[in-house]
PyMOL Python script that loads the backbone (N, CA, C, O; Angstrom):
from pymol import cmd

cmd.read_pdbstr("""\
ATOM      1  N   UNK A   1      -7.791  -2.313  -0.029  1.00  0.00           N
ATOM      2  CA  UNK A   1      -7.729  -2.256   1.409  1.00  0.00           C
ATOM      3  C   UNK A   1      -9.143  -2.296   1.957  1.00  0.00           C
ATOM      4  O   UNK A   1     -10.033  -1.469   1.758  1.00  0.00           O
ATOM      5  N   UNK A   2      -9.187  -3.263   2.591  1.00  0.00           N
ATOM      6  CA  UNK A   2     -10.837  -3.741   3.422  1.00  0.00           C
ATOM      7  C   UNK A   2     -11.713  -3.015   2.242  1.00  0.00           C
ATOM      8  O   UNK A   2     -12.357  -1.969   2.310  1.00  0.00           O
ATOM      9  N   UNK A   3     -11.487  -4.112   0.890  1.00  0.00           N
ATOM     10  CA  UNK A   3     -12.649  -3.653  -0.206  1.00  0.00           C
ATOM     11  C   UNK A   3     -12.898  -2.148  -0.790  1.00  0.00           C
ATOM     12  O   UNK A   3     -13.802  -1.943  -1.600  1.00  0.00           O
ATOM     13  N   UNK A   4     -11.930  -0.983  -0.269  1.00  0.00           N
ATOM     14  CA  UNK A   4     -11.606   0.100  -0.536  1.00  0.00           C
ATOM     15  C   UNK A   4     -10.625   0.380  -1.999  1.00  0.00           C
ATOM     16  O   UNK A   4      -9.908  -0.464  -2.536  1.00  0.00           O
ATOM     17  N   UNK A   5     -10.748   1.227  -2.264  1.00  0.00           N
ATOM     18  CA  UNK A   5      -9.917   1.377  -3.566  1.00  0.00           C
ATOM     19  C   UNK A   5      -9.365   3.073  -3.727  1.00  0.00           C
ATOM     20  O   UNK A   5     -10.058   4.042  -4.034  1.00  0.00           O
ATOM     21  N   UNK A   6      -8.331   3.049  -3.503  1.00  0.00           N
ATOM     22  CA  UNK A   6      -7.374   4.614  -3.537  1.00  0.00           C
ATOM     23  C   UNK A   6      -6.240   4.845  -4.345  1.00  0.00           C
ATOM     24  O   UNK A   6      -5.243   4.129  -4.251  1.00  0.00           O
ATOM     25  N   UNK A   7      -6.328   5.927  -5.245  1.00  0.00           N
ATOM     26  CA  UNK A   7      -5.502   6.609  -6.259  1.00  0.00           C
ATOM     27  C   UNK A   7      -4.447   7.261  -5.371  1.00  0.00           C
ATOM     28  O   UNK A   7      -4.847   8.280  -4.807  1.00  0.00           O
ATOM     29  N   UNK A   8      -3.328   6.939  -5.149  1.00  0.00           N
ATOM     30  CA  UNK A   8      -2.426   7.981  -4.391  1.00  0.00           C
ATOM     31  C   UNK A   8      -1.141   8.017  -5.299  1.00  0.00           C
ATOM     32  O   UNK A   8      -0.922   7.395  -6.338  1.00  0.00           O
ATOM     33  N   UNK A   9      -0.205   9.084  -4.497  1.00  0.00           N
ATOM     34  CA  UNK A   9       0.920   9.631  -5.756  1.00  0.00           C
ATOM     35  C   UNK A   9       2.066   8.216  -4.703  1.00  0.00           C
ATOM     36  O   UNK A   9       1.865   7.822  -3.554  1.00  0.00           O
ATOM     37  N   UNK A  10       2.884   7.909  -5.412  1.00  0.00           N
ATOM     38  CA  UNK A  10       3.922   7.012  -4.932  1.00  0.00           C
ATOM     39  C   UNK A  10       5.093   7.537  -4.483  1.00  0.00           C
ATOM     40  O   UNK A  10       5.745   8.199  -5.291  1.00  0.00           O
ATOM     41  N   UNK A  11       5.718   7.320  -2.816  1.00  0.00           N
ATOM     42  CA  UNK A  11       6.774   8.555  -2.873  1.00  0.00           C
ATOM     43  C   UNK A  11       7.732   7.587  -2.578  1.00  0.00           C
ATOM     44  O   UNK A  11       8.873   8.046  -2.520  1.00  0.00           O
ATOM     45  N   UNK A  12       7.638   6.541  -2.400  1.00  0.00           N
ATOM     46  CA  UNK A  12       8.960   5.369  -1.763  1.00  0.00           C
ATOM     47  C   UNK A  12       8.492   3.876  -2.300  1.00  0.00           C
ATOM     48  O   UNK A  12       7.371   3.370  -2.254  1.00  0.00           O
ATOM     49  N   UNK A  13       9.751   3.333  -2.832  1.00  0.00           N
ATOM     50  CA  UNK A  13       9.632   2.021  -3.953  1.00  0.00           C
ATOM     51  C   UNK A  13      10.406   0.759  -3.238  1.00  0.00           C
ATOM     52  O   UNK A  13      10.317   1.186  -2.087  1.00  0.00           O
ATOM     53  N   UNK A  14      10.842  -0.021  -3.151  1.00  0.00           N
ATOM     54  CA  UNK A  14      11.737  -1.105  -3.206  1.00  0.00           C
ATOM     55  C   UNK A  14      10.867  -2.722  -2.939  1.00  0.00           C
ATOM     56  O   UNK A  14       9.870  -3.097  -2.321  1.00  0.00           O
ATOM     57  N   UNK A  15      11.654  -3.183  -3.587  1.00  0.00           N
ATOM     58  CA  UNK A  15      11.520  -4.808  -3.090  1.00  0.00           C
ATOM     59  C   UNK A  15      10.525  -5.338  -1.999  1.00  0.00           C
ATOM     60  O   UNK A  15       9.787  -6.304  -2.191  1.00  0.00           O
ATOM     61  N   UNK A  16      10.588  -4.411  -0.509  1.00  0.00           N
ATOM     62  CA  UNK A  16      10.364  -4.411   0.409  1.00  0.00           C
ATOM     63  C   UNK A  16       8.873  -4.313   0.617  1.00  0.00           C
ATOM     64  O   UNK A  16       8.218  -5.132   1.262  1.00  0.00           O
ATOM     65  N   UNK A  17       8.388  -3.230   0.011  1.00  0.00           N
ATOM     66  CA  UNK A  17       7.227  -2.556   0.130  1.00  0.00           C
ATOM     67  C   UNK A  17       7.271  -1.212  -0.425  1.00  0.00           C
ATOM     68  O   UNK A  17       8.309  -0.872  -0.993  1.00  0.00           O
ATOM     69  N   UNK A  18       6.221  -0.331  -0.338  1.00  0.00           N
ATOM     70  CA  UNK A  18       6.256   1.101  -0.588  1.00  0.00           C
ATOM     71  C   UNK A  18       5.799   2.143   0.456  1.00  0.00           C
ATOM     72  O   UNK A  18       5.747   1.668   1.591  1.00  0.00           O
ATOM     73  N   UNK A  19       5.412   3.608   0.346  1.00  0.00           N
ATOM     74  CA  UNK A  19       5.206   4.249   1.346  1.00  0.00           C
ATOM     75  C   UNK A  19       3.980   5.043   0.029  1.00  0.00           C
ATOM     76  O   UNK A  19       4.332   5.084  -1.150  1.00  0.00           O
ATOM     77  N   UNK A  20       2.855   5.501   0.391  1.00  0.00           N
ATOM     78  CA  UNK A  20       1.961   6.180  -0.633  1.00  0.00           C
ATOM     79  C   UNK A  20       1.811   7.078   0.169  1.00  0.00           C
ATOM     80  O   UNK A  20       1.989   6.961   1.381  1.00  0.00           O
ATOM     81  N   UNK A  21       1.429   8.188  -0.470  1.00  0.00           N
ATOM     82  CA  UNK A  21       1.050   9.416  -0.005  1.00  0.00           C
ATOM     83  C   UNK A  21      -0.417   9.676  -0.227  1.00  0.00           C
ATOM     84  O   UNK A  21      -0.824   9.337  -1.338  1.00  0.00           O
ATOM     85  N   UNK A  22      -1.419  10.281   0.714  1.00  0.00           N
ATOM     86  CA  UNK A  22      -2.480  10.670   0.364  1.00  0.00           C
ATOM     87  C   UNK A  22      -3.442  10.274   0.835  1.00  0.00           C
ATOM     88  O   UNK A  22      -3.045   9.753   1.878  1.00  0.00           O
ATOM     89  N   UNK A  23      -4.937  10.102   0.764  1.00  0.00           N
ATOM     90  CA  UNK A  23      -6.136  10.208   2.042  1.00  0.00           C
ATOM     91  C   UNK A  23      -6.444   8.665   2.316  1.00  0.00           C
ATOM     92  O   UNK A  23      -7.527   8.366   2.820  1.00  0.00           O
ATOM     93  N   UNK A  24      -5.172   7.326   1.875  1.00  0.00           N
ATOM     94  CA  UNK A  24      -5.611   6.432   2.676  1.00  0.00           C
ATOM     95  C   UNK A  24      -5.671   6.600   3.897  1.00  0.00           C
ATOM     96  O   UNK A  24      -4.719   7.282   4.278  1.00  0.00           O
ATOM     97  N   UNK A  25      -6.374   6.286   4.736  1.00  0.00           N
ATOM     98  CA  UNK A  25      -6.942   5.815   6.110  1.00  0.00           C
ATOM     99  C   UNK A  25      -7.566   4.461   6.688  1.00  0.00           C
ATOM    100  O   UNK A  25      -8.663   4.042   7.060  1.00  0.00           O
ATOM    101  N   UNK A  26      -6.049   3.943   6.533  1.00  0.00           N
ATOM    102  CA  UNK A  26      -6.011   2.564   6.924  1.00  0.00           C
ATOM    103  C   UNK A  26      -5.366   2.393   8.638  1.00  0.00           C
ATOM    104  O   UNK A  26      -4.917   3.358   9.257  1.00  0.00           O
ATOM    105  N   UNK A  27      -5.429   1.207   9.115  1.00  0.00           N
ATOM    106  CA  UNK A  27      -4.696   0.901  10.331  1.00  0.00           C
ATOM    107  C   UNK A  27      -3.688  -0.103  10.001  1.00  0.00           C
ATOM    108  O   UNK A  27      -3.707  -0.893   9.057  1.00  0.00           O
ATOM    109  N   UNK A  28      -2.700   0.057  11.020  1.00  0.00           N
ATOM    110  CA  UNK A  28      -1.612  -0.675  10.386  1.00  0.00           C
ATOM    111  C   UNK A  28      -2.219  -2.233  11.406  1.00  0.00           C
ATOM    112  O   UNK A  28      -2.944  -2.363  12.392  1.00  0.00           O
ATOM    113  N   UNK A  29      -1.486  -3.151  10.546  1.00  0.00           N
ATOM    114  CA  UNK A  29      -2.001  -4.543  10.058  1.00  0.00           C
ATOM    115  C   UNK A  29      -3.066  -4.870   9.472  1.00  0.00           C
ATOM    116  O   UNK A  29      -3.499  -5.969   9.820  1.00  0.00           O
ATOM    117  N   UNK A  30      -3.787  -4.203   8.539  1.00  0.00           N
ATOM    118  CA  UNK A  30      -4.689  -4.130   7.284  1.00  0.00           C
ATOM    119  C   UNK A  30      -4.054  -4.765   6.235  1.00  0.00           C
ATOM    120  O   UNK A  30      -3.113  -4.273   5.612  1.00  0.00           O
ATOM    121  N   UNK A  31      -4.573  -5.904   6.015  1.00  0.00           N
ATOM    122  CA  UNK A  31      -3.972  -6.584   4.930  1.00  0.00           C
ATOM    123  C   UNK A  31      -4.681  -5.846   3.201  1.00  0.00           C
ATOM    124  O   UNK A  31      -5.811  -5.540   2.820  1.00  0.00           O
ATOM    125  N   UNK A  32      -3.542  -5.822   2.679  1.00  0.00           N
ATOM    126  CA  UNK A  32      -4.688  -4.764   1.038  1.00  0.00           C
ATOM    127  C   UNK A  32      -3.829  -5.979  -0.215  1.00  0.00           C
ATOM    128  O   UNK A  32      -2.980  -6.828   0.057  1.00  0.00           O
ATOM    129  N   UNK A  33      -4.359  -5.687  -1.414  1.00  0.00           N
ATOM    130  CA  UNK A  33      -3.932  -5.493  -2.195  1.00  0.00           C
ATOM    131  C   UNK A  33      -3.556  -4.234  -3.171  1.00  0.00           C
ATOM    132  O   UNK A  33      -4.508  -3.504  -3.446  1.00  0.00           O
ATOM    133  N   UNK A  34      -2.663  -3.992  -3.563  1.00  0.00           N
ATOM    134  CA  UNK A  34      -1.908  -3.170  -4.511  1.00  0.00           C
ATOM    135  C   UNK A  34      -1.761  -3.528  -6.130  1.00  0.00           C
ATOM    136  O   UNK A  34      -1.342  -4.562  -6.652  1.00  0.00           O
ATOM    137  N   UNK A  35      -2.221  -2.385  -6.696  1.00  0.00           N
ATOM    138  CA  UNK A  35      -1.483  -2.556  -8.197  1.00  0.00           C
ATOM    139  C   UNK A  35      -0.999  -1.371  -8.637  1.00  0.00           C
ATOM    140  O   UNK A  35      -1.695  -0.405  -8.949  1.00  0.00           O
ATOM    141  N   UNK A  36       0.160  -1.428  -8.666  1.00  0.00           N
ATOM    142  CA  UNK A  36       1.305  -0.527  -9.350  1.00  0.00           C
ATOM    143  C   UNK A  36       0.945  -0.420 -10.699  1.00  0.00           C
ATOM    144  O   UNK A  36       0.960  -1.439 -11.389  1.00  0.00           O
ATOM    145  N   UNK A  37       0.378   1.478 -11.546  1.00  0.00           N
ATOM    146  CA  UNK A  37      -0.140   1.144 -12.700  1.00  0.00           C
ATOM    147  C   UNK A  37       1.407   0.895 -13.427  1.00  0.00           C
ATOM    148  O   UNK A  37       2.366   1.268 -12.752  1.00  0.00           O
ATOM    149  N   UNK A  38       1.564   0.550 -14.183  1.00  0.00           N
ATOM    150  CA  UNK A  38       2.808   0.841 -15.205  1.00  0.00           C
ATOM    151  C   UNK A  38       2.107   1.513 -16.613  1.00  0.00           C
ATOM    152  O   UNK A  38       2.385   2.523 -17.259  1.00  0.00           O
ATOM    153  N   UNK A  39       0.877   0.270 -16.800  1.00  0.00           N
ATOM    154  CA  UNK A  39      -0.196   0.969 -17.728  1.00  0.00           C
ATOM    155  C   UNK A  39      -1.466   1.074 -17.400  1.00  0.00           C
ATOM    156  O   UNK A  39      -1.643   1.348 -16.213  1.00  0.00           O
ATOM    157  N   UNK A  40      -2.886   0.887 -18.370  1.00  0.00           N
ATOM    158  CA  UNK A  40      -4.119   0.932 -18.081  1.00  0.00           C
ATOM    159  C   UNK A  40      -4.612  -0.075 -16.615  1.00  0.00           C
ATOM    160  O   UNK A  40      -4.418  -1.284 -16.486  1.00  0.00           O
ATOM    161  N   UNK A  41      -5.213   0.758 -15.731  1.00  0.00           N
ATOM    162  CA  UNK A  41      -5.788  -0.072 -14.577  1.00  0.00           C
ATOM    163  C   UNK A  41      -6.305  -1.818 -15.165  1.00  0.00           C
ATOM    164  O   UNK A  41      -6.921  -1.887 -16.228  1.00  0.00           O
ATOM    165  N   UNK A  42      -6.020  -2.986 -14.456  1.00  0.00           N
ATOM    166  CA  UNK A  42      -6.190  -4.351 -14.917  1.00  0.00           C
ATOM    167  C   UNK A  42      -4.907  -4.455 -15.527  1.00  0.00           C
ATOM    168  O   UNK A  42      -4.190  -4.906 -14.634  1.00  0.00           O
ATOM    169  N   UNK A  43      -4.342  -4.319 -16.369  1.00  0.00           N
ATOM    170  CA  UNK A  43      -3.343  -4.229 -17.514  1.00  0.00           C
ATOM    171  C   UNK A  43      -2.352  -5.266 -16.654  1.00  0.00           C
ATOM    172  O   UNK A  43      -1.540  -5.115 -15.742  1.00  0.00           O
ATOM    173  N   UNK A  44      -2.844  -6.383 -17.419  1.00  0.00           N
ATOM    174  CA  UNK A  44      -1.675  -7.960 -16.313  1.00  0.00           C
ATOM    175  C   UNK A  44      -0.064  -7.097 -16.553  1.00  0.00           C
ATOM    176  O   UNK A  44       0.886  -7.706 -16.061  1.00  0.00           O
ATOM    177  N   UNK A  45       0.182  -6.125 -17.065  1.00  0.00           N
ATOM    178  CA  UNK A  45       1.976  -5.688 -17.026  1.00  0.00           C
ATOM    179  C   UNK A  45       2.412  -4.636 -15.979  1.00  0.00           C
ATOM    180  O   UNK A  45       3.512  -4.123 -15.776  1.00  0.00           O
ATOM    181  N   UNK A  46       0.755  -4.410 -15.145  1.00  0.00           N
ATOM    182  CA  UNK A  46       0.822  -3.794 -14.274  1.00  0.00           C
ATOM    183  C   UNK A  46       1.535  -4.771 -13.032  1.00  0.00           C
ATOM    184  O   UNK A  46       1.558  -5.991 -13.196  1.00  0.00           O
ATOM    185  N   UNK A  47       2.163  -4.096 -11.675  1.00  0.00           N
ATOM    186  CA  UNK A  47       2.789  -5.278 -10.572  1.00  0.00           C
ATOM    187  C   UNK A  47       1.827  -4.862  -9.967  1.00  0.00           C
ATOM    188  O   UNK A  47       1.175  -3.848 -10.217  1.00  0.00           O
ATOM    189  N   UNK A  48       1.620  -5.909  -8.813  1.00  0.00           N
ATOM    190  CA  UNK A  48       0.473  -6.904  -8.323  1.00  0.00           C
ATOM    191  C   UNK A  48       1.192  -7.477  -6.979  1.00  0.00           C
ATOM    192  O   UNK A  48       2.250  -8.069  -6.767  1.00  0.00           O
ATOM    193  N   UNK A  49      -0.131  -6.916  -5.990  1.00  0.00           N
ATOM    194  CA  UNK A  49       0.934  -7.878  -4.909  1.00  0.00           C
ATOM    195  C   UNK A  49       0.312  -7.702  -3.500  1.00  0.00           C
ATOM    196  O   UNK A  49      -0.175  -6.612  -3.201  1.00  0.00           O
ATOM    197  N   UNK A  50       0.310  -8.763  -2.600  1.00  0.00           N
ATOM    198  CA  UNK A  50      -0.289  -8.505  -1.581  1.00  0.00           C
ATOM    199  C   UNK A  50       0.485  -7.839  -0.322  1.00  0.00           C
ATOM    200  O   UNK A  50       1.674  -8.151  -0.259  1.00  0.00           O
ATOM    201  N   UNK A  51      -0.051  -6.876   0.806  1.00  0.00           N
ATOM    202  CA  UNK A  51       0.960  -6.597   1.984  1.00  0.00           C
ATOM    203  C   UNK A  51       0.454  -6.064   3.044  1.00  0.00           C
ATOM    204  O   UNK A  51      -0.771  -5.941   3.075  1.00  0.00           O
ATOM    205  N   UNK A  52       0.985  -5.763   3.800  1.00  0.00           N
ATOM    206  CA  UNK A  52       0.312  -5.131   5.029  1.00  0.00           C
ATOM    207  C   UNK A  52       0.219  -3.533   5.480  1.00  0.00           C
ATOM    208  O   UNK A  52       1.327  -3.104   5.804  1.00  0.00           O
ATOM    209  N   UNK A  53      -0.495  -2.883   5.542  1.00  0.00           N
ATOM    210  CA  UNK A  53      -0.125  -1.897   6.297  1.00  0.00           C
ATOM    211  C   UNK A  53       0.736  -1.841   7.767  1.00  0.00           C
ATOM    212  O   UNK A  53       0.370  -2.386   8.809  1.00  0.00           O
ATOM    213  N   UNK A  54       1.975  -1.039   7.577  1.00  0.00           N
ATOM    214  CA  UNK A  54       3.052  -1.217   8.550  1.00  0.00           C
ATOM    215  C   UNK A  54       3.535   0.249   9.464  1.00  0.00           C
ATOM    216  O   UNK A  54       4.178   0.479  10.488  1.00  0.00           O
ATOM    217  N   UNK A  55       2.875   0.965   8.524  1.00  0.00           N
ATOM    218  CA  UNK A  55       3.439   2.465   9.378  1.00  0.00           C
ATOM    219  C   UNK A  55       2.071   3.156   8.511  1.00  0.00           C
ATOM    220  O   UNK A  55       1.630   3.103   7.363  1.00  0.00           O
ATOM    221  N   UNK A  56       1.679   3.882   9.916  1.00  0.00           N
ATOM    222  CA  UNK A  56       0.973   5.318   9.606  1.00  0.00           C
ATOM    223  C   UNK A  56       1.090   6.591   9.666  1.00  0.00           C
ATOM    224  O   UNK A  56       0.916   6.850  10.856  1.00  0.00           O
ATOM    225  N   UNK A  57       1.360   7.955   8.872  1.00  0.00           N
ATOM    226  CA  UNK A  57       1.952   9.139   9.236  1.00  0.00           C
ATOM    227  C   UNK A  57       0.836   9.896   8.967  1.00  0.00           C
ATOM    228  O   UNK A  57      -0.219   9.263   8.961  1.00  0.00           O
ATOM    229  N   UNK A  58       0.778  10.984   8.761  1.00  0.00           N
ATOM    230  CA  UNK A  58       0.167  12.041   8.425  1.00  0.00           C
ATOM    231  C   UNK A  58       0.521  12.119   6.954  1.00  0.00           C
ATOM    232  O   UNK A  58      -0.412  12.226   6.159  1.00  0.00           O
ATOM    233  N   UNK A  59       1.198  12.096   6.710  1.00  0.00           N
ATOM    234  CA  UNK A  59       1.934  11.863   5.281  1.00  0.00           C
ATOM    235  C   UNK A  59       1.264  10.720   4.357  1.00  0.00           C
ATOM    236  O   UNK A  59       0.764  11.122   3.306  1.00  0.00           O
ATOM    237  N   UNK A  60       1.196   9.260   4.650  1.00  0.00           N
ATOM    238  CA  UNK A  60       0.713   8.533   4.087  1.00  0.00           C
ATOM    239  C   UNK A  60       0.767   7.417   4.950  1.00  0.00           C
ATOM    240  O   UNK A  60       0.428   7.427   6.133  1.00  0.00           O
ATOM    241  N   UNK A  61       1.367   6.101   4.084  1.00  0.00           N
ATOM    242  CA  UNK A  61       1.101   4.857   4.462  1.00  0.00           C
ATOM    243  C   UNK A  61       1.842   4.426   4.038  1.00  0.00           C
ATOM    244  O   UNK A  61       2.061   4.838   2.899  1.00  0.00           O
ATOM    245  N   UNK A  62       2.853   3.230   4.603  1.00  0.00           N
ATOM    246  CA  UNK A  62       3.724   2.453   4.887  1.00  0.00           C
ATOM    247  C   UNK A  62       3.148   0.828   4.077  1.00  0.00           C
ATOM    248  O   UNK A  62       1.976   0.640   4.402  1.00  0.00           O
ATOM    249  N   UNK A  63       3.601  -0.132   3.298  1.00  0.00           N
ATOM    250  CA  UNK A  63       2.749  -1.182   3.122  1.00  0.00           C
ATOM    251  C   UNK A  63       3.788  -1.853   3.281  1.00  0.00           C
ATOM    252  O   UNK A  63       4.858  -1.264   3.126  1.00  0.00           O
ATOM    253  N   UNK A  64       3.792  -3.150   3.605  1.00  0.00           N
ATOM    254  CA  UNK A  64       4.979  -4.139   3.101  1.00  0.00           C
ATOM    255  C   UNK A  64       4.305  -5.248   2.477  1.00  0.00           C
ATOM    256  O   UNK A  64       3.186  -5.750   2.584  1.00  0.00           O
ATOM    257  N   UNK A  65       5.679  -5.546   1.565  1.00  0.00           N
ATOM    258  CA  UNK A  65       4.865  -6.263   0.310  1.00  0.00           C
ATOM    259  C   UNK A  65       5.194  -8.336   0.895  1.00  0.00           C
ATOM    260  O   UNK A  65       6.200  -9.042   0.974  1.00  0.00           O
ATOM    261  N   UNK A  66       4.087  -8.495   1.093  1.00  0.00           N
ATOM    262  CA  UNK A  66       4.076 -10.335   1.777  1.00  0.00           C
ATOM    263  C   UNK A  66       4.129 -11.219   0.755  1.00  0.00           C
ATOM    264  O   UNK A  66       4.814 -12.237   0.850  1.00  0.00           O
ATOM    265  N   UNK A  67       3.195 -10.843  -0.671  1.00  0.00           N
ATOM    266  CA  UNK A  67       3.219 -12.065  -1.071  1.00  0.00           C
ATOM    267  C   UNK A  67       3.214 -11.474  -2.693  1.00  0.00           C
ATOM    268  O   UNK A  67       2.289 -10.745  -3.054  1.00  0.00           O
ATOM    269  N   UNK A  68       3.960 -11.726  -3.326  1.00  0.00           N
ATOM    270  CA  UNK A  68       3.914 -10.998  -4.912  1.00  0.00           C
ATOM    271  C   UNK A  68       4.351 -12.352  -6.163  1.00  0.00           C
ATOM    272  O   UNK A  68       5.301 -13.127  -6.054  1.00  0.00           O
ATOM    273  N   UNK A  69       3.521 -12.316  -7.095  1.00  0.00           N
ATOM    274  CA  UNK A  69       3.851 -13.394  -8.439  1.00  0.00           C
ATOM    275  C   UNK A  69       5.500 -13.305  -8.476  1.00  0.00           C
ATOM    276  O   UNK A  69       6.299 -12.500  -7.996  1.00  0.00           O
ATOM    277  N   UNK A  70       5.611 -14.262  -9.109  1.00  0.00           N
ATOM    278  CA  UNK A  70       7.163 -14.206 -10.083  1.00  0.00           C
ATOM    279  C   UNK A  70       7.120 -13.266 -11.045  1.00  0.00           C
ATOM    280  O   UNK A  70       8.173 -12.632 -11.111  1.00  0.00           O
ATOM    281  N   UNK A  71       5.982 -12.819 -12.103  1.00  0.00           N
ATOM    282  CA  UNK A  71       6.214 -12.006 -13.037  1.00  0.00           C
ATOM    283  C   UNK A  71       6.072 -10.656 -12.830  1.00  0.00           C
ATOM    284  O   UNK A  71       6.539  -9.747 -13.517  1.00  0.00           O
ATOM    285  N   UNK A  72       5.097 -10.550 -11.395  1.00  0.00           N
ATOM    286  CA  UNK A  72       5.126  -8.622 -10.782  1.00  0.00           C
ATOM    287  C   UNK A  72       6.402  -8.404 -10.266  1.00  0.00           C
ATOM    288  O   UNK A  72       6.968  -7.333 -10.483  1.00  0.00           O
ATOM    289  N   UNK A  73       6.933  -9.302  -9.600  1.00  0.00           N
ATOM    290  CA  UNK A  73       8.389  -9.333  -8.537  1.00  0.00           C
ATOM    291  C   UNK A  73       9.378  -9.124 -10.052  1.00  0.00           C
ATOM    292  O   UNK A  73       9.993  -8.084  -9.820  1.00  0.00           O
ATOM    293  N   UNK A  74       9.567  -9.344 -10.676  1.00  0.00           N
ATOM    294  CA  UNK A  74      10.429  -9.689 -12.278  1.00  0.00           C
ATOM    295  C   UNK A  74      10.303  -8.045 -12.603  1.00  0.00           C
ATOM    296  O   UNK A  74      11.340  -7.382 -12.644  1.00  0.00           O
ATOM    297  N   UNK A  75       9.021  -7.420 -12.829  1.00  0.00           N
ATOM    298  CA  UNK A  75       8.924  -6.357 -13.275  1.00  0.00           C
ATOM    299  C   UNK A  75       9.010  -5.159 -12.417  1.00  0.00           C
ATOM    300  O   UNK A  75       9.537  -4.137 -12.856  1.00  0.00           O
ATOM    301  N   UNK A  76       8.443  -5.227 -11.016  1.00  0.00           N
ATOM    302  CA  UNK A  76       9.007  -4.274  -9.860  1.00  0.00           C
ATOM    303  C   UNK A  76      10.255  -4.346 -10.020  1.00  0.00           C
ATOM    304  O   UNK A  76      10.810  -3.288  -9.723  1.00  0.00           O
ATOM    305  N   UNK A  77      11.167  -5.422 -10.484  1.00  0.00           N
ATOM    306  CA  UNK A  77      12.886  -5.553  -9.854  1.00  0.00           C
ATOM    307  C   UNK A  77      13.626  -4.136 -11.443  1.00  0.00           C
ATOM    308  O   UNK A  77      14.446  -3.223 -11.334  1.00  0.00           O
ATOM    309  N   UNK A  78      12.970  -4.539 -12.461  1.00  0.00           N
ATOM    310  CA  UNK A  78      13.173  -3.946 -13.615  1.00  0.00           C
ATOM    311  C   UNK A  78      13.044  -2.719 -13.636  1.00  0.00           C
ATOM    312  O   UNK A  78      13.844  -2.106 -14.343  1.00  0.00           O
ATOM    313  N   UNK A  79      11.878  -1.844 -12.785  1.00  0.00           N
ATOM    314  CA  UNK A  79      11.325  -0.660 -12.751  1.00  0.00           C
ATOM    315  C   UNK A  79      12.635  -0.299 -12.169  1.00  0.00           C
ATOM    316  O   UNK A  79      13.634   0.110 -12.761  1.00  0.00           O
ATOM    317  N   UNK A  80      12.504  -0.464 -11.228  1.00  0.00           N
ATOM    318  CA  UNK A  80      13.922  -0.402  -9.933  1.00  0.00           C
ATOM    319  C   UNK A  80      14.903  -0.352 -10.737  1.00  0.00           C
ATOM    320  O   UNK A  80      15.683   0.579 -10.534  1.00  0.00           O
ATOM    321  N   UNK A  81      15.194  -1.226 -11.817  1.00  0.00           N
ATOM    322  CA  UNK A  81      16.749  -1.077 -12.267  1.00  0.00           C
ATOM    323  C   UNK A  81      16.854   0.267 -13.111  1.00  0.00           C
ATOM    324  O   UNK A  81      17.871   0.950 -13.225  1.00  0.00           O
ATOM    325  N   UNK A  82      15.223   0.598 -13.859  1.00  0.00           N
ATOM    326  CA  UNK A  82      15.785   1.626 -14.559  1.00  0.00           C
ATOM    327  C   UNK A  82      15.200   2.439 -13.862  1.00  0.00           C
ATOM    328  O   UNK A  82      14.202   2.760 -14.507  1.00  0.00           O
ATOM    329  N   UNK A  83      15.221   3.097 -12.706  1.00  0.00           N
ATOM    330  CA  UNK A  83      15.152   3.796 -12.246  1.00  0.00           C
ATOM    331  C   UNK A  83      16.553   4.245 -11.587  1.00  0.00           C
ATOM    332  O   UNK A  83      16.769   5.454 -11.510  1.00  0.00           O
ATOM    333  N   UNK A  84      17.426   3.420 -11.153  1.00  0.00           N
ATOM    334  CA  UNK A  84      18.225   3.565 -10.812  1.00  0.00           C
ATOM    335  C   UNK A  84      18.465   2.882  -8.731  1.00  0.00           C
ATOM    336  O   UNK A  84      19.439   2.930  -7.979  1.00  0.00           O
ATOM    337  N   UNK A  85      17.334   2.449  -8.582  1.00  0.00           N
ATOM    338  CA  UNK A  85      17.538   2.426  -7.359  1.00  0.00           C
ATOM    339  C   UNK A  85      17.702   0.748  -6.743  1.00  0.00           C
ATOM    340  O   UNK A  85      17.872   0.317  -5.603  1.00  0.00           O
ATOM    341  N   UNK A  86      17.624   0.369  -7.493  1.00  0.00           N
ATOM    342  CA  UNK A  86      18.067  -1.342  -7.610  1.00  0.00           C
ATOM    343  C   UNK A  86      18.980  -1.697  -8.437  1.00  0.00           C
ATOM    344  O   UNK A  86      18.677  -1.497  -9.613  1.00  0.00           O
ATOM    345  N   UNK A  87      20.659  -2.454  -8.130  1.00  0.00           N
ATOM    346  CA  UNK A  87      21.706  -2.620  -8.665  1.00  0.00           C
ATOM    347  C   UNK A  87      21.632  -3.821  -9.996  1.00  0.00           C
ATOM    348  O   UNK A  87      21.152  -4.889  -9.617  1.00  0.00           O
ATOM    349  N   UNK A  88      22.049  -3.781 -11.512  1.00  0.00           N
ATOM    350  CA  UNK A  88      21.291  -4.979 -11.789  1.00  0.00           C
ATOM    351  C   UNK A  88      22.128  -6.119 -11.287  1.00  0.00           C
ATOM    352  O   UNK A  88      21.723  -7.277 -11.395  1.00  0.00           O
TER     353      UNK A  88
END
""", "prot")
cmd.dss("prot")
cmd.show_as("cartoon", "prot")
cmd.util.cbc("prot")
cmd.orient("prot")
């Protein structure tokens, strides 16, 4: 986010976008990139994906996800399934 880089805990997932918790301090329509660790930071099995900042709380930050690979979108959809919150 505007060349910034933030560790936050993840409290909301889907397809859509996510919601992070924690001392980003962004404005909404801030375009960022995101990487979801799954493993080691870089780690190409990590998801990957570009979006916007869309909501700001006190709580965290709102992103929606604009533009994501075929193989991060493949593996976000998977996380989701075994997580339970995406139908397969």
């Amino acid at each position: 986010m505007g060349g910034k880089s933030y560790k936050t805990d993840l409290l909301n997932l889907s397809v859509g976008g996510l919601f992070v918790r924690g001392c980003v301090r962004e404005d909404i329509g801030t375009i960022c990139r995101v990487e979801i660790l799954l493993c080691e930071p870089g780690d190409p099995l990590n998801v990957w994906f570009e979006g916007e900042v869309r909501r700001v709380t006190g709580e965290g930050v709102g992103i929606r996800i604009d533009s994501i690979f075929q193989d991060s979108l493949d593996r976000l959809k998977l996380l989701l399934q075994m997580s339970g919150r995406l139908a397969a």
